[in-house]
C-alpha positions, 0 to 999 in steps of 0.5 A, a space after each residue: 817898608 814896602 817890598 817891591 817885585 817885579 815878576 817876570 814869565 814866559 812859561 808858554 805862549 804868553 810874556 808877562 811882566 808886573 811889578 807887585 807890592 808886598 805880595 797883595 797890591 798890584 802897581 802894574 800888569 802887562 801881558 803880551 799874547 800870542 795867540 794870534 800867530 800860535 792860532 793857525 796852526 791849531 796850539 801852541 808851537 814850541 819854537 815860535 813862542 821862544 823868538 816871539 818872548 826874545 821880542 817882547 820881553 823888553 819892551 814888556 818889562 818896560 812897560 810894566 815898571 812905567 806903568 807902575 812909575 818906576 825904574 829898575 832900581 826902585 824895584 826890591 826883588 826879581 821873581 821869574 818863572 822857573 818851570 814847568 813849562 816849555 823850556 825854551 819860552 821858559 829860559 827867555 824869561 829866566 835868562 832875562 831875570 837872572 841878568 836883570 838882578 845881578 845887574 841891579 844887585 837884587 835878590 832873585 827868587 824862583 817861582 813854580 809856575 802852579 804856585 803862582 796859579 795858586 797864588 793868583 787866587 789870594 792876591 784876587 782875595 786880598 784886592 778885595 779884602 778878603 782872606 781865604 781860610 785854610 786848609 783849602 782844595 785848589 783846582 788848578 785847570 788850563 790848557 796844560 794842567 788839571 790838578 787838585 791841590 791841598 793847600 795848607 800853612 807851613 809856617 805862620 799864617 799872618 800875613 796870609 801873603 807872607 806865609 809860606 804854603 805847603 801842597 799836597 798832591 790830591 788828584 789830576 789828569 790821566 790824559 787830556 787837561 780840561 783846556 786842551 779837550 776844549 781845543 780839540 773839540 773846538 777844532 772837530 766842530 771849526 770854531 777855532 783857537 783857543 776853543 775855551 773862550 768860544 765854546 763857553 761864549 757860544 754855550 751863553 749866547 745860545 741860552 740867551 737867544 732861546 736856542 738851548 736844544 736838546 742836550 747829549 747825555 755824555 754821561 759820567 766819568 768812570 776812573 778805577 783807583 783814585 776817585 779824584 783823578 780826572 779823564 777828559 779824552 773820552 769826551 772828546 772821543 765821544 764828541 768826534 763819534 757824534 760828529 761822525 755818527 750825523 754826517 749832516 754836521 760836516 756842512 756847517 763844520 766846512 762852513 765855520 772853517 771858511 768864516 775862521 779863514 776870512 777872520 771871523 773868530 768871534 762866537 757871535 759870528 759863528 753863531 749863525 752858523 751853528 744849527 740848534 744840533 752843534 749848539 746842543 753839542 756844544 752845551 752838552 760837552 760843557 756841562 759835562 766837562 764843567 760837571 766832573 771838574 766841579 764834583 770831583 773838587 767838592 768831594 775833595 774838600 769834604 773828604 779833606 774837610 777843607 774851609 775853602 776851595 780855590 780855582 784857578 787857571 785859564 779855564 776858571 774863566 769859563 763863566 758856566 764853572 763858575 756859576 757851577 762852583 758858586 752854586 754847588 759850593 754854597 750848598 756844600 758850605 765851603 766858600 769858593 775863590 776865584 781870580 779875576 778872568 786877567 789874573 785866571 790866565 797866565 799873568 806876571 803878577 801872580 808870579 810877583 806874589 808867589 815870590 814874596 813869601 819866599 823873599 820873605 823866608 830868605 829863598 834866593 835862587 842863586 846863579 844855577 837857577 835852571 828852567 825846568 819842563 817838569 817841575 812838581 808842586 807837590 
């Protein structure tokens, strides 16, 4: 018999809905973004994210359940995002959840919202058949978070969807999360928000046209202590330094801040607004940034003999990490699973699929289920 879940998530800036069955087919997926009022002031503000999620998470539920042609009382389970995150834009999601089950008499199930970035991976895999082995190293990467994970069985492994995971903690951040150093350094050279998607637009269309200059020797990140801890506030640092260091950037700087102004956001009209300098730049923080995610991943895995690795996150979608892990996990031997660029960022039905296995082990969460800001995985 086919387990339904309708998942629910309002962690951030994004309120999502999908409904997913038996944890690896996907019937419907709704996300409703709000970059486009969070982009003025440069991020995400706390408030305005909560009033937008109490505006949408009606209508985007509908949507999901229409989409998947069915009603509410069709559904088996509600699986909604508990932390971490922000807490008001989390309780919206939260407050609808509980509600929504109790009313319907359906069990409720609290997710991790790394879990579900963890999850988005497999359900990615089962979508096209394919199973990744474990243990694995997952490297969750975004605007808010920069993790390495060892995944690994806690319990029976068939079905991989219904199997319920254990985590451990191998290294993360000390500072800024490899996504929020992509907004900041966006911000320096005015090319707007969120700066993931453009940086890495801007880094291919400037290989694509033949204006690959000359590269920026950022060089490598030296930590004490744990070796698979990441740092990315001195390349942003370094970045400012060089802006400031060649005062002949500061014109076309202004010049792409009054292109952003009239509308122009996209990395194809900046383009012409980026001398082979900024392009160099750019490309240079990139490779670097892609360069530590992407080694400190594989030392992982080898140290942990891991039979996978996973990524995921907003910045998983940035095509040069991609390429980057294809190539050098390939010659590692490990075998390298990403989600889809829909399923990278903050999406519903990851959450769907994270709360099967639990529906499945009998965790409900009961009435007292609360929104917590910070909620480790492991």
């Amino acid at each position: 018999m086919t387990t339904r879940i309708l998942g629910i998530e309002s962690s951030c800036d994004e309120t999502a809905a999908a409904v997913v069955a038996d944890g690896q087919q996907i019937l419907s997926s709704i996300v409703a973004s709000q970059v486009g009022i969070h982009r003025k002031y440069g991020g995400v503000v706390p408030e305005l994210a909560s009033r937008e999620h109490l505006r949408s998470i009606v209508p985007v539920v509908r949507e999901a359940l229409d989409r998947a042609g069915l009603n509410l009382t069709e559904i088996d389970a509600v699986g909604v995002t508990c932390g971490p995150g922000l807490v008001g834009a989390l309780l919206v999601g939260l407050t609808y959840g509980k509600v929504l089950a109790d009313a319907l008499g359906k069990p409720l199930v609290g997710v991790n919202h790394l879990e579900g970035h963890v999850r988005a991976v497999f359900l990615e895999a089962f979508m096209a058949g394919e199973n990744p082995c474990l243990p694995a190293v997952c490297l969750i990467v975004s605007g808010g978070h920069t993790i390495l994970y060892e995944v690994s069985a806690a319990g029976p492994l068939e079905p991989l969807s219904a199997a319920l995971l254990r985590y451990r903690k191998i290294g993360q951040t000390r500072d800024d999360a490899a996504g929020e150093a992509y907004d900041k350094v966006a911000r320096l050279l005015g090319l707007g928000y969120p700066g993931g998607p453009v940086v890495d637009r801007l880094a291919t269309l400037a290989a694509e046209a033949g204006r690959s200059p000359g590269q920026i020797d950022f060089g490598a990140t030296k930590i004490k202590g744990n070796p698979y801890d990441f740092s990315f506030s001195g390349i942003k640092t370094a970045v400012l330094y060089h802006i400031r260091a060649h005062p002949e950037l500061h014109s076309e700087i202004e010049e792409r801040r009054a292109a952003l102004a009239q509308g122009r956001r996209k990395a194809d009209d900046l383009l012409p607004l980026c001398s082979p300098q900024t392009l160099g730049l750019i490309a240079s923080f990139q490779r670097r940034v892609v360069a530590e995610l992407v080694s400190r991943t594989l030392r992982a895995a080898e140290e942990i003999s891991a039979r996978s690795i996973l990524v995921s996150g907003g910045v998983a979608a940035n095509s040069e990490l991609r390429q980057s892990f294809a190539s050098e996990g390939g010659r590692g031997g490990f075998e390298v699973f990403f989600p889809s660029r829909e399923l990278s960022t903050d999406n519903a039905a990851m959450i769907a699929a994270a709360a099967y296995p639990k529906l499945m082990a009998g965790q409900i969460a009961g009435r007292d289920l609360n929104a917590e800001a910070v909620l480790p995985l492991a």
